[in-house]
N, C-alpha and C positions, 0 to 999 in steps of 0.2 A: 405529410409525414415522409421521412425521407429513410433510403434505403439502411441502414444499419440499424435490423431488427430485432428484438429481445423481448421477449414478454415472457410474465411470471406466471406459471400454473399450479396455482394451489390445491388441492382437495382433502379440505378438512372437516370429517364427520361426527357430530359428537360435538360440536365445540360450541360452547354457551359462553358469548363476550361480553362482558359488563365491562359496561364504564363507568368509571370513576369520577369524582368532585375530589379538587384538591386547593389548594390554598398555598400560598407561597411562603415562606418561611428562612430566615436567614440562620445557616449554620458556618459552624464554628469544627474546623478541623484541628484535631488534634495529631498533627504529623511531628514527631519525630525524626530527624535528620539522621541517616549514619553517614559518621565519619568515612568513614572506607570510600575510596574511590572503584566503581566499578569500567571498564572498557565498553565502548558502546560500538557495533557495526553494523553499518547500512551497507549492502554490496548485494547486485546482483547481474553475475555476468551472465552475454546475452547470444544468441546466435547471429548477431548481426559481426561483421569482420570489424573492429574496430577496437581502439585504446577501451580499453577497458576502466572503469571507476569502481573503489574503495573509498567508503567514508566512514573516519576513526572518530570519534568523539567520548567523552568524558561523561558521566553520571551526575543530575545534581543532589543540590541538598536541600534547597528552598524549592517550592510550589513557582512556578513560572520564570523560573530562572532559565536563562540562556548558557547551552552546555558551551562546555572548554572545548575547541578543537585540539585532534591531538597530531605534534609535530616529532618527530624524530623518530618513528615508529619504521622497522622493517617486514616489508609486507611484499608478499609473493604469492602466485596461485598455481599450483603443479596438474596434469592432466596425468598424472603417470608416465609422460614419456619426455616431456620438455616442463622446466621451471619458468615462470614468465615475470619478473621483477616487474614492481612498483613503485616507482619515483614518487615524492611531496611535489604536488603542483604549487596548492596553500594546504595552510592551516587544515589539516584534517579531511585532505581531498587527498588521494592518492591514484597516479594511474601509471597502466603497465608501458612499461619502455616501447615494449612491441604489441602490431596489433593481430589479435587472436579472438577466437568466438568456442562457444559452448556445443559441445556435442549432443546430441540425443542421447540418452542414459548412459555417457562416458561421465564416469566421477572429474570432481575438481575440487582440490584440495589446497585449502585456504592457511598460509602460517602466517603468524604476526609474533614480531618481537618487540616487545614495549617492556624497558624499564626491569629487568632482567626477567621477564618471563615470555613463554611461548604458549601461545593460542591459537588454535585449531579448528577446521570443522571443512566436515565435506557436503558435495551435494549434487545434484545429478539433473538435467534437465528433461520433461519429455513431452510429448507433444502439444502442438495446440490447434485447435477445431478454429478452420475457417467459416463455419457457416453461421455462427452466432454471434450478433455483433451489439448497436447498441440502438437505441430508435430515439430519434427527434421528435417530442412535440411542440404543435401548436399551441404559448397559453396566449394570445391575443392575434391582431393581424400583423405588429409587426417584430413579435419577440417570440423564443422558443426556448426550451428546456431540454432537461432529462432527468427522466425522473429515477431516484434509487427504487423505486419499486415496480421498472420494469425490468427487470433482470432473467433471466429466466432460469430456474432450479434447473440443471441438468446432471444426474445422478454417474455420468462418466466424464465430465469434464469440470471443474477449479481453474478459475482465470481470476486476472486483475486487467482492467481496462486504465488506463493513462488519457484522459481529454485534455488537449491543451486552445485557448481560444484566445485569439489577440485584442479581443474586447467582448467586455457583458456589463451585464445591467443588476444591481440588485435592487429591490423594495427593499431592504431593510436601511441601503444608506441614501436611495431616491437618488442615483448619479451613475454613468457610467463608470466605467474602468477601464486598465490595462490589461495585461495578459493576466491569464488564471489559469492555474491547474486544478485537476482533480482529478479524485480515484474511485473508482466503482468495482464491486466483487460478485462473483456469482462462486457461491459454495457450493458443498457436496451435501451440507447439513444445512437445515432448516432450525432458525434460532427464535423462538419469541421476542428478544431485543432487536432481529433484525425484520422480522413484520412489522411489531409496532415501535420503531426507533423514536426517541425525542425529536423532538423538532430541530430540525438544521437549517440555516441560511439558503435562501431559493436563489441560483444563480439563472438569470436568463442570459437570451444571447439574441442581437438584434439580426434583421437582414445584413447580410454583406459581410458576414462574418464567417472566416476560416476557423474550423473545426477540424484536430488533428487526433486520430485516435490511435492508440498502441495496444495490444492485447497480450498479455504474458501468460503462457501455462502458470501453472503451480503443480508443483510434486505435492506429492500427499504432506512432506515437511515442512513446505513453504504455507500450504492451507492451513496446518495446522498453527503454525505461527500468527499467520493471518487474520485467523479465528480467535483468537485468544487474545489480540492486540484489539481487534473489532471489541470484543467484550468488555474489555475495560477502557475502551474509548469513545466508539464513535454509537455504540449499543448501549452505551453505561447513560444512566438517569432519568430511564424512562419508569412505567407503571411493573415493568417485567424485568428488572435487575435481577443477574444471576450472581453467585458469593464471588466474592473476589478470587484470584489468584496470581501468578506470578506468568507472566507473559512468556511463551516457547520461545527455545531456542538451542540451535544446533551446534553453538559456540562452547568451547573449552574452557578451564579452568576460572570459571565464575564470570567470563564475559556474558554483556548482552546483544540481544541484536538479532540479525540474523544475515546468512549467506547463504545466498540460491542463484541457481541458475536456470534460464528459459527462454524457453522458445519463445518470439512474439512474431505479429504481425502487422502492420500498417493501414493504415485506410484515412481518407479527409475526404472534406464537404464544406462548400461555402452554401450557406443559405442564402438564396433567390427570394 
């Protein structure tokens, strides 16, 4: 077991688990398309000194459609004391001309002009705890994991963890791979979709594999966004669905998305 350590401490009294028999069953969605185009933003600047990234994209209409990126959009991030433009790299990637980083609870204020209108939103970054990180196990002698259910609940701290690995293994395709990312969350709130989540694809990771981990605060805005996209996604279809709703966010006049700003931290590990 290797040092980036997290475990989950549950204490739940009272609680009678029944499980369930269920049966598979093919459904039939009735979706509804609107026409309206909505704004999509992915952004989150960071305290590291560097070009900063925006990413603007388009709303779809179909079920697994590949969104539009969006191109000609003017987009800038203000601290209150300097404006910092954002040039089109491509298609719906944007980054700041100059390089600048995120304060600790110094607002930063997000404009975008697309298509003669202006959208907004601020956000604030603030700390993040070194001492909690993520833990490797062993599922054989020469492959390892991580599992979403050692995270550990800490009631002052909301992060998101960033793993990126240059090669894993899965059982579900029997072959290795290339590089893979993924994301892992430790919340402030304890979810029954996120104890018993559906079942997701097990990624392992062989000996001699470089593991690169990122750790970001979350402001309470960011969590809450987080939480809400977890619930109709990565928490959605299990025995414990909670009712739908319309995923957070800190964005202006009907965009989606979200913009935050955070602290992170670094750390990597090759497995021996």
């Amino acid at each position: 077991m290797y040092a980036l350590k997290l475990k989950y401490y549950f204490i739940i009294s009272g609680l009678i688990i029944f499980f369930f028999m269920s049966c598979e069953k093919s459904v039939e969605f009735n979706f509804t398309p609107n026409n309206k185009k909505f704004l999509i933003v992915d952004g989150i600047i960071t305290n590291e000194y560097k070009n900063q990234k925006i990413y603007l994209s388009e709303s779809v209409k179909t079920l697994n459609q590949s969104p539009a990126l969006i191109s000609g959009a003017e987009v800038s991030v203000s601290d209150g004391e300097k404006i910092y433009l954002f040039s089109e790299q491509t298609p719906g990637t944007y980054v700041s001309d100059e390089k600048f980083s995120a304060v600790i609870n110094k607002p930063l204020f997000l404009h975008i002009n697309f298509e003669e209108k202006t959208y907004t939103a601020e956000a604030r970054s603030v700390p993040v705890l070194s001492y909690n990180s993520l833990t490797l196990e062993q599922y054989n002698d020469t492959l390892y994991y991580i599992s979403n259910q050692k995270a550990e609940f800490n009631p002052y701290e909301a992060a998101m963890y960033e793993v990126s690995a240059d090669n894993y293994y899965s059982p579900d395709f029997e072959s290795y791979k290339g590089e893979v990312k993924m994301y892992f969350y430790v919340l402030k709130t304890i979810d029954v979709g996120e104890i018993f989540p559906p079942r997701q694809q097990l990624i392992l990771f062989p000996k001699e594999t470089k593991i690169s981990i990122k750790k970001y605060s979350l402001s309470p805005e960011h969590e809450k966004f987080i939480r809400s996209l977890l619930l109709e996604a990565q928490w959605s279809g299990g025995n414990f669905d909670t009712e739908k709703d319309n995923v957070y966010t800190n964005l202006s006049e009907g965009a989606f998305g979200f913009f935050a700003a955070s602290n992170i931290i670094s750390d990597s590990v090759i497995l021996k």
